[in-house]
N, C-alpha and C positions, 0 to 999 in steps of 0.2 A: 164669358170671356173668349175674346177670340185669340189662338198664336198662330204664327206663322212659322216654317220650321225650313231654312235653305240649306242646302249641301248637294255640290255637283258630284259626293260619292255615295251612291248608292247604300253602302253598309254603316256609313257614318251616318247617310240619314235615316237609315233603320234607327239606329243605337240611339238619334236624339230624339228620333218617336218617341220610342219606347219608353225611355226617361221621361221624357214631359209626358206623357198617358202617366205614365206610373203618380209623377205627381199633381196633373192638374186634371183627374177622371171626369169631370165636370164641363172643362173646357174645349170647347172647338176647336180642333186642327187643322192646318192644311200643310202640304209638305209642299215644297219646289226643287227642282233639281238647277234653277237657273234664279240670278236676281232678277234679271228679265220679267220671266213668268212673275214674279212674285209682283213687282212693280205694275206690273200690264193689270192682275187681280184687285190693287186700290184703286186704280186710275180708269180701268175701263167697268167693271162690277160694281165698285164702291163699297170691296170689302178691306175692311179699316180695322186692321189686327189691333189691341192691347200692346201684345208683344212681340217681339222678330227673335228669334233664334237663329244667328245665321254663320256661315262660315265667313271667312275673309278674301282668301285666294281661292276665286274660281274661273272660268273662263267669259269672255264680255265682261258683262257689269259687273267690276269686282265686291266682296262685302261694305268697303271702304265706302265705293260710290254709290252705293245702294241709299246707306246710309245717311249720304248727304242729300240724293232726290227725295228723299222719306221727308227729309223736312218741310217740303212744300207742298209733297203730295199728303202725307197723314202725319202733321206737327205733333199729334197727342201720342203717337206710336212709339216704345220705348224701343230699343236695339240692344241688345247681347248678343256679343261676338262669342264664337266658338270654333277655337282652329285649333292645329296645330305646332304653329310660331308665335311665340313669343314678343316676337320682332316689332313687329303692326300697334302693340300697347300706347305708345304715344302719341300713332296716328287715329290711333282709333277713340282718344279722350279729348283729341283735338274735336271730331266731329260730334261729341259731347253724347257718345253711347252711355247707357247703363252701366254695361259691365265687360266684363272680358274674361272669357274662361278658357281654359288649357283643352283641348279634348284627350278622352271620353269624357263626355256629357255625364253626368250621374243625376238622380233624383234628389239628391239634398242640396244642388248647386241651384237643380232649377228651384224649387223652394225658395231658396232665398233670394233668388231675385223676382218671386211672384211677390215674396214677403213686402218687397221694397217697390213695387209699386205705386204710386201718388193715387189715392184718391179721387177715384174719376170725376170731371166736371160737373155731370148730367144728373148727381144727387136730390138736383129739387124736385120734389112730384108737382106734376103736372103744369109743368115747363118743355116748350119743343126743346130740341138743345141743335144749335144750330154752329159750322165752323165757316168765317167769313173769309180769314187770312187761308193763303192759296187758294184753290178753288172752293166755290162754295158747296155746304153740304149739310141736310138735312138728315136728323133722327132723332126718333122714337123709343124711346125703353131698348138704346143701344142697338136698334136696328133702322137702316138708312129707310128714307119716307122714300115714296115711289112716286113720279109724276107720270102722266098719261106723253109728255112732251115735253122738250127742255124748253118753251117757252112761259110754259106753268111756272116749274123753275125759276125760271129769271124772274117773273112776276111777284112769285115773294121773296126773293131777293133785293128787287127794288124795293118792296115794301120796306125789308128788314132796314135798308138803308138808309131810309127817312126818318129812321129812328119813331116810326110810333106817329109819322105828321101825314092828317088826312092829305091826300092830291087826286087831285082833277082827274079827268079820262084822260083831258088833253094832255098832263104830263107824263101820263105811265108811257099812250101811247108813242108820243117825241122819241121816251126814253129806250123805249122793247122795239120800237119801227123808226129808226133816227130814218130821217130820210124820204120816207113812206109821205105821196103825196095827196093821196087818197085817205084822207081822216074817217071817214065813211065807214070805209074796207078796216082800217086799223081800228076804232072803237067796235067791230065787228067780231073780231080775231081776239079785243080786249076782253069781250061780252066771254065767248067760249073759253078764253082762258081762267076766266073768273069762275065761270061755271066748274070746268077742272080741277082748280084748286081748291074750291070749296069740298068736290068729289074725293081729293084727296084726304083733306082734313077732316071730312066727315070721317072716315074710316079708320081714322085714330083716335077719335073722339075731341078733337082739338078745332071744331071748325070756329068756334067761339073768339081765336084768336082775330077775326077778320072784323073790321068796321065797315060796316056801310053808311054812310050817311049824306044826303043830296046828292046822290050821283058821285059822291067822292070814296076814298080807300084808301085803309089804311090800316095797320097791323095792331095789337095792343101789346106794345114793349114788356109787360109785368109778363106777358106769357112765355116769354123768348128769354134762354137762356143759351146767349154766345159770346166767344173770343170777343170779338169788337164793341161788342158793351159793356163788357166788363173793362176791360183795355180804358175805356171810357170814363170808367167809376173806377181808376187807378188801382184797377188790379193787379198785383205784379207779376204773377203768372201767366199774364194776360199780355202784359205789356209784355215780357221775356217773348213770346210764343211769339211776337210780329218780325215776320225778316223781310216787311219792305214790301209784303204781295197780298193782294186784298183782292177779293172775288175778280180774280183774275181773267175770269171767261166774257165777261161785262166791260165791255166799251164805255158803258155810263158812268163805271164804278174808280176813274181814273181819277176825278175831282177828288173823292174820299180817299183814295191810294196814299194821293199829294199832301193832304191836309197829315194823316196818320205817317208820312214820312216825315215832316217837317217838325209836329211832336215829336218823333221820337229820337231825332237831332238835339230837342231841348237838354 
């Protein structure tokens, strides 16, 4: 498990160290003195806390706004506010935190909100577990996969997006090099990225996940465990988790955005 611990006061964020160590001895820590920094840690690292311990009022990004970037940047991420006002309760239930607690922090509070945690997604063995809504994002036994290049990346992203349907060279290529006039050059770059993700997934033991056949590609759905498939198979946890943003980095991935917005209008 990983938490995340914010407080722009030094001694307070000793005191909620030390309470979460005390309760969660197991657990990964990181502290931040800024939501900034904390934000900048999901979004550029791709470390994707369990849980946030954070305070409210700090300077910049207050707790409130933290809060509410978290849902696009790490939707699974739960929030617990920890301040000293009172006041913020009703804005802070609007942005649909966990919980809210008075400071000091103590080790039976954190407890009970590790207690109430949801039951992580990622429980089936031998499934990638993969997040589609906001940016896209791959892992492993709860640690993020690594690509050699964010075109890897987008390559089985596109996969994932085809739901499991072999496609041509010509379409990945369109999709990863819109534009690109040189087909040549692009099933060239397609060839190497192939080779890398295969590199990657060998080293989780997941390269099984990939079809080859006729020169075509394509992912095996039963191996993939994500947000937008389940969303799919009327998940409702699944459906709640979509606000509207679907592998957002992906120019391709607009038609799906469309389709998954107008669902969820129904």
């Amino acid at each position: 498990m990983l938490i995340f611990i914010i407080d722009d006061e030094p001694p307070m964020l000793r005191d909620a160290l030390r309470a979460i160590a005390q309760a969660a001895p197991d657990a990964a820590l990181m502290t931040f003195d800024s939501a900034e920094d904390a934000l900048d840690a999901i979004k550029k690292q791709s470390l994707f806390p369990n849980i946030v311990f954070s305070d409210i009022e700090m300077p910049g990004l207050s707790g409130l706004e933290f809060a509410v970037a978290l849902k696009t940047a790490s939707p699974d991420t739960r929030v617990v506010f920890v301040t000293g006002f009172s006041k913020y309760a009703v804005d802070a239930f609007r942005v649909r935190v966990q919980g809210y607690i008075m400071k000091p922090l103590t080790s039976d509070q954190v407890l009970t909100e590790l207690n109430a945690l949801p039951k992580p997604p990622d429980t089936q063995p031998g499934k990638l577990r993969v997040r589609c809504f906001g940016h896209f994002e791959v892992f492993w036994q709860d640690r993020p996969v690594v690509f050699a290049r964010k075109q890897v990346k987008e390559l089985l992203a596109f996969l994932i997006d085809q739901e499991g349907r072999v496609c041509t060279a010509e379409e990945v290529c369109a999709a990863l090099w819109e534009g690109e006039s040189d087909l040549k050059a692009a099933k060239h770059r397609l060839r190497t990225a192939i080779g890398d993700l295969k590199t990657a997934l060998q080293e989780i033991g997941m390269e099984d996940i990939l079809i080859r056949e006729r020169r075509q590609l394509g992912i095996r759905r039963d191996r993939i465990d994500c947000d937008y498939y389940r969303m799919l198979e009327g998940d409702m946890s699944a459906v709640n988790a979509f606000r509207g943003e679907y592998m957002v980095d992906y120019s391709w991935a607009e038609l799906t955005t469309g389709r998954l917005q107008f669902r969820d209008m129904k």
